[in-house]
C-alpha positions as CSV (number, residue, x, y, z in Angstrom):
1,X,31.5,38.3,-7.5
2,X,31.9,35.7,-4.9
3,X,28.7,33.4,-4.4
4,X,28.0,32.3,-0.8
5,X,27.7,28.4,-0.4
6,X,24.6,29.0,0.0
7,X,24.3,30.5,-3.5
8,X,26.7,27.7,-5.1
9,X,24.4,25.2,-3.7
10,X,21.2,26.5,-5.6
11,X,19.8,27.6,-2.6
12,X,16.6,26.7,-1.1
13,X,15.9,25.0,-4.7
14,X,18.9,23.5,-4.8
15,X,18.9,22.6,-1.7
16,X,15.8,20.5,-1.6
17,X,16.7,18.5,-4.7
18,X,20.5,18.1,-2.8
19,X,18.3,16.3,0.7
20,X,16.1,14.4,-1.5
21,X,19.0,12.9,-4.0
22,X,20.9,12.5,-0.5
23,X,18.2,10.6,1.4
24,X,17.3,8.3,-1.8
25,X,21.1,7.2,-1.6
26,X,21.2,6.6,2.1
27,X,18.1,4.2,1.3
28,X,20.1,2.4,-1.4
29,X,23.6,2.2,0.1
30,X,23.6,-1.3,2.2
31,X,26.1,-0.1,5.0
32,X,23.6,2.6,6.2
33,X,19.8,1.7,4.5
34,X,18.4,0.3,7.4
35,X,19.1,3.5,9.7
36,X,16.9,5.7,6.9
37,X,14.4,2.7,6.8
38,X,13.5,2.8,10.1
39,X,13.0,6.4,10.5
40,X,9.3,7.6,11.5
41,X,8.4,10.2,9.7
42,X,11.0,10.6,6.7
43,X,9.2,14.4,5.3
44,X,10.6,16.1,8.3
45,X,14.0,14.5,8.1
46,X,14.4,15.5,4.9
47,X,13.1,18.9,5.9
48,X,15.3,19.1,8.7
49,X,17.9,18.0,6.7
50,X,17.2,21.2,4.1
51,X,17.1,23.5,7.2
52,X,20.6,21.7,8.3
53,X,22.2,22.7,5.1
54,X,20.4,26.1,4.3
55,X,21.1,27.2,7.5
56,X,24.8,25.6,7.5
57,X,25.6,27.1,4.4
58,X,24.5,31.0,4.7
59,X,21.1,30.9,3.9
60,X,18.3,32.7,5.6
61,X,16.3,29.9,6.7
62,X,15.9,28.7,10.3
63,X,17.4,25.2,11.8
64,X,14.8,24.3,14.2
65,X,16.4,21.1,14.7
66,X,18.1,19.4,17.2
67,X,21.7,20.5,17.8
68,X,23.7,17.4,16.2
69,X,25.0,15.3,19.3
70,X,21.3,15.4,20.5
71,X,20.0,14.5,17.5
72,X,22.5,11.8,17.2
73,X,22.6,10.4,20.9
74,X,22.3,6.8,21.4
75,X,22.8,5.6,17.8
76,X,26.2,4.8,18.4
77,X,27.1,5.6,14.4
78,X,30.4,4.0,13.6
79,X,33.0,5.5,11.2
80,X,32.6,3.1,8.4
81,X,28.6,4.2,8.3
82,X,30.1,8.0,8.7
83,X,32.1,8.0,5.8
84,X,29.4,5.9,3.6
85,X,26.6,8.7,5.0
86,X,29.6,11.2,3.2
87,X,30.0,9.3,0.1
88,X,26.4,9.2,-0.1
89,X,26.5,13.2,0.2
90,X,29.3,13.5,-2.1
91,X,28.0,11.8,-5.0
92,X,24.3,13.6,-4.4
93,X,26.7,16.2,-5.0
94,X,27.8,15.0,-8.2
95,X,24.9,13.9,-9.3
96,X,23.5,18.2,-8.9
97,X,26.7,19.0,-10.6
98,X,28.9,21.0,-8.2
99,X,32.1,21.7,-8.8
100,X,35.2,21.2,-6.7
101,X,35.3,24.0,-4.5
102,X,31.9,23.5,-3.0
103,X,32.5,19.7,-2.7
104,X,35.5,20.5,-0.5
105,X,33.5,23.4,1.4
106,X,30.6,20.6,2.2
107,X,33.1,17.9,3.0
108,X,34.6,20.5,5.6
109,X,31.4,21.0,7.2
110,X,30.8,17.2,7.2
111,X,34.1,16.9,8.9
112,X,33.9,19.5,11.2
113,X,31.0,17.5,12.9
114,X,32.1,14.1,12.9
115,X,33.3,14.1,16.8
116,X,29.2,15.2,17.2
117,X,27.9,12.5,15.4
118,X,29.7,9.2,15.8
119,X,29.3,6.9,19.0
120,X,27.0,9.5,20.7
């Protein structure tokens, strides 16, 4: 039977654990730290963040966020802290134990917004 992302990802679960191991990287990785640092209230980025992927990846849940160029206006994110924000996911994604296959589905997904986040 073929599992959803969603599904491969642990889903809601899995999920939450994925956002938290991401967002604990992004605070340790120099190129990007101070970005995450200086965020207001970091709860509802993570829980947006675990609405973002949920709802990204099949899952029933709701994004009530911003759509990703608004949410990303005026930070003017370069492509060096793009790809270290990837790495970051990447190896949260290690770190859960995925395999291959959802790696490359997530990295697709990453990619396909890149033009939405960087320089806005």
């Amino acid at each position: 039977m073929i599992q959803t992302l969603y599904q491969r990802l642990g889903e809601a679960k899995g999920i939450s654990q994925l956002v938290d191991d991401v967002m604990a990287a992004h605070l340790a990785n120099p190129l990007i730290k101070t970005r995450f640092e200086n965020i207001k209230d970091l709860d509802r980025a993570k829980r947006m963040a675990r609405e973002f992927f949920g709802a990204g990846s099949g899952g029933p849940e709701p994004y009530t966020g911003k759509d990703m160029v608004a949410a990303h206006k005026g930070m003017n994110i370069s492509e060096q802290e793009y790809l270290a924000a990837t790495d970051d996911i990447l190896g949260a994604m290690d770190k859960n134990k995925h395999d291959e296959e959802t790696k490359k589905d997530v990295l697709a997904i990453i990619y396909s917004l890149k033009n939405h986040i960087m320089r806005m």
